[in-house]
Every structure is written in structure tokens, then in C-alpha cells.
N, C-alpha and C positions, 0 to 999 in steps of 0.2 A: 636572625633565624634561630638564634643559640636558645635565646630568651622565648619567643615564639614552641620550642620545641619543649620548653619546660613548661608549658602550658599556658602564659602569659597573650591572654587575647589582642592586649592592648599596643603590644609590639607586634601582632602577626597583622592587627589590623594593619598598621603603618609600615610593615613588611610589605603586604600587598599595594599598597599604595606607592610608595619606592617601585616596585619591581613589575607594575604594567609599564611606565617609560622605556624599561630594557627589553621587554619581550616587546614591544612593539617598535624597537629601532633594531631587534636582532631578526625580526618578522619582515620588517620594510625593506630590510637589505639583502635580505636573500627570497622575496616575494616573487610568484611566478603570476603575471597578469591569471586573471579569470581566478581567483584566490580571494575569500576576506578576510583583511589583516585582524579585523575585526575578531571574528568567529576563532580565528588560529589564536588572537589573542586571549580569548573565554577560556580556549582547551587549554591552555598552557597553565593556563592560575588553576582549573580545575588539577594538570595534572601534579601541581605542584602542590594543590594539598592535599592528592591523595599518597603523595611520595615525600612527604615533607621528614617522614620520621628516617627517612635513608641516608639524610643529610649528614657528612661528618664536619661536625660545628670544626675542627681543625683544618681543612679545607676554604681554600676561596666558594665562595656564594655565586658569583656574577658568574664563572664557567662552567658552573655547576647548572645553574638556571639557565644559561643558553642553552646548554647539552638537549635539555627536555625542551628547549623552544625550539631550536634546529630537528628536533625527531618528531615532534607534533607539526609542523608545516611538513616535512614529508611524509607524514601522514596523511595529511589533509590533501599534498599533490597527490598519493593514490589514490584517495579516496574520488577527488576528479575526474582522471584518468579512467578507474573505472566505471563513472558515472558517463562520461560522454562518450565514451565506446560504444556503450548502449542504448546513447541518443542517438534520434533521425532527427536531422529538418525537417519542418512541415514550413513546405514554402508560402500555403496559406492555406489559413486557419479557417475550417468550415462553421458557416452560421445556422447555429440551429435558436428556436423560438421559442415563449414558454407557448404558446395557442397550440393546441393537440394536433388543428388541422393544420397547419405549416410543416409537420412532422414525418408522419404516416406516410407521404407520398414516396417512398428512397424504391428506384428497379423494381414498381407493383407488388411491393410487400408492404404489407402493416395494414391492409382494408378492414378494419373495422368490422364493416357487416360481414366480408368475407368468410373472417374466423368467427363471428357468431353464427354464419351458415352451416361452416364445416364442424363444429362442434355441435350445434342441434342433429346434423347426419349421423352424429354417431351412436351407435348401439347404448343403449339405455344404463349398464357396467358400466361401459368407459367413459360414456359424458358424465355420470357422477363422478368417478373417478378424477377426472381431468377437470370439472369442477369447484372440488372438494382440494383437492392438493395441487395444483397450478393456479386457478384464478382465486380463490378465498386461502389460498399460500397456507391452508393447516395441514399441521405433522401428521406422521402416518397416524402416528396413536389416537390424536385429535381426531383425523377422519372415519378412522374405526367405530372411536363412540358416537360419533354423530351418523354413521350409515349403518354398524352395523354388521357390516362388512370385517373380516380376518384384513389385517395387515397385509400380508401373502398375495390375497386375492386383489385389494385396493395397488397394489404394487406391478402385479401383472394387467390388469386392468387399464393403470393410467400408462401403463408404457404400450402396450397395444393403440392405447387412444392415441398418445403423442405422435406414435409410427402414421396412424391413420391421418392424421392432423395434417404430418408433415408432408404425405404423399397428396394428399387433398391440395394442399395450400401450393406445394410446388408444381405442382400437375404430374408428377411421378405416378407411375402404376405400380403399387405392390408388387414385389417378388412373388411368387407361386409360395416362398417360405414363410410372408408374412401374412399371405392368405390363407393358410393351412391353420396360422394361428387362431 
């Protein structure tokens, strides 16, 4: 490591080479199942050369480098820990299709002609609007030079359409406040 720290490649290569056997029998023995000794062992050599200059060449090596291999696996057990906290089981796994018609059927939503119903219903502003910026996905700015239309205006337009869409598609009646709109 002395020689490695003077700059000498050729010993830090064979440095690393010596020193994955100990971080992987210091990894194996203190391993928590659902862990890879693998991956714990990457971190370890990563963080070993980004800490390599901390090293006091007058010091043992081998305690030195457990140090950082025992704190990078407990790492990795938080890291776990926090990972599976915030997993669910899915006790199975639902199929979906590449075919469109396999798809669109889920609780009478996704008809196809439906929403090309409810969107030709709508006022002439908002079906451009809803158009233009939800189904051809261009930015407000984009939509502007191509209608014409103020930003502002393409902005309250497609939000009125969407409201109308969503009341349409779900069988909801407007509030008297989204009718006033």
C-alpha cells in the first residue's frame, strides 16, 4: 500500500488483487442472507481507492481494510432495510399484452371511441386545446405558434377541456362552479 500510495500502478494493481480474498472472507463472515457479497465486495475496493491516501503506511493494512469492509456491508444492510420497508408483495403478477385490444378493457375505462366522442363534444377552444397539448404532447409554446392562440388562453382552455373530459368519461355532472367556467 506504501508503494501503491507513491504512485506506483504496478503494486496498487497487485494490491487490489491480494486484497478482494480479505474483503470477501471479511464480507462472508459477517454476511446478513438477502445481501451480495459480490456488490459489498465492488463497494469496498471502490471505497478503498477513494480513501487510499488516509492510509498510515505505519499501521497494519489487513485492519485497516476490514474497518472499511465491515462499514460498507453495514451500509449495504441499511441500505436493504430501507429498501424492503418500502416493498409490498404482489402475490401475483398481473398480465398485460402488447395487442391494444387486450388492454383498454380495466372497470369500462380506456374506450377508445368513447374519448374520441367526448372530445369531438367539446367546444371548438378546448378540443384544440386538448388536442394540441395532451394527444400531439406539444409545449405550451409549441401550441401557441401552431394555433395562435396566447399561452394563458391554450392553458385555461385545455384545463376546462380536461375537467369536461373527465366529467364526460366518468359520468360526473359538473359542479354549478365548473359550469360557470
Amino acid at each position: 500500500m506504501k508503494a501503491a500510495q507513491a504512485g506506483d500502478g504496478a503494486a496498487y494493481a497487485q494490491l487490489l488483487k491480494l486484497a478482494v480474498p480479505i474483503i470477501t472472507r471479511v464480507v462472508s463472515s459477517q454476511h446478513p442472507y438477502g445481501l451480495e457479497i459480490d456488490d459489498i465486495v465492488q463497494d469496498v475496493l471502490l471505497s478503498l481507492h477513494y480513501v487510499r491516501h488516509t492510509y498510515d503506511p505505519g499501521r497494519r493494512f489487513i485492519p485497516w481494510l476490514a474497518t472499511i469492509a465491515h462499514h460498507r456491508l453495514i451500509d449495504a444492510q441499511r441500505r436493504r432495510i430501507r429498501i424492503t420497508q418500502n416493498e409490498d408483495a404482489v402475490p401475483e403478477l398481473l398480465e398485460t399484452f402488447s395487442d391494444d385490444q387486450t388492454n383498454w378493457e380495466v372497470a369500462g375505462q380506456g374506450d377508445p371511441e368513447l374519448l374520441k366522442r367526448a372530445i369531438a363534444d367539446l367546444p371548438i377552444g378546448q378540443r384544440h386545446a386538448v388536442e394540441l397539448l395532451k394527444l400531439q404532447e406539444l409545449s405550451l409554446k409549441e401550441a401557441s405558434a401552431v394555433s395562435g392562440i396566447s399561452v394563458a388562453a391554450l392553458k385555461v382552455a385545455a384545463h376546462r377541456g380536461m375537467k369536461a373530459l373527465r366529467a364526460r368519461l366518468t359520468g360526473e355532472a359538473p359542479s354549478t362552479k365548473e359550469k360557470a367556467e
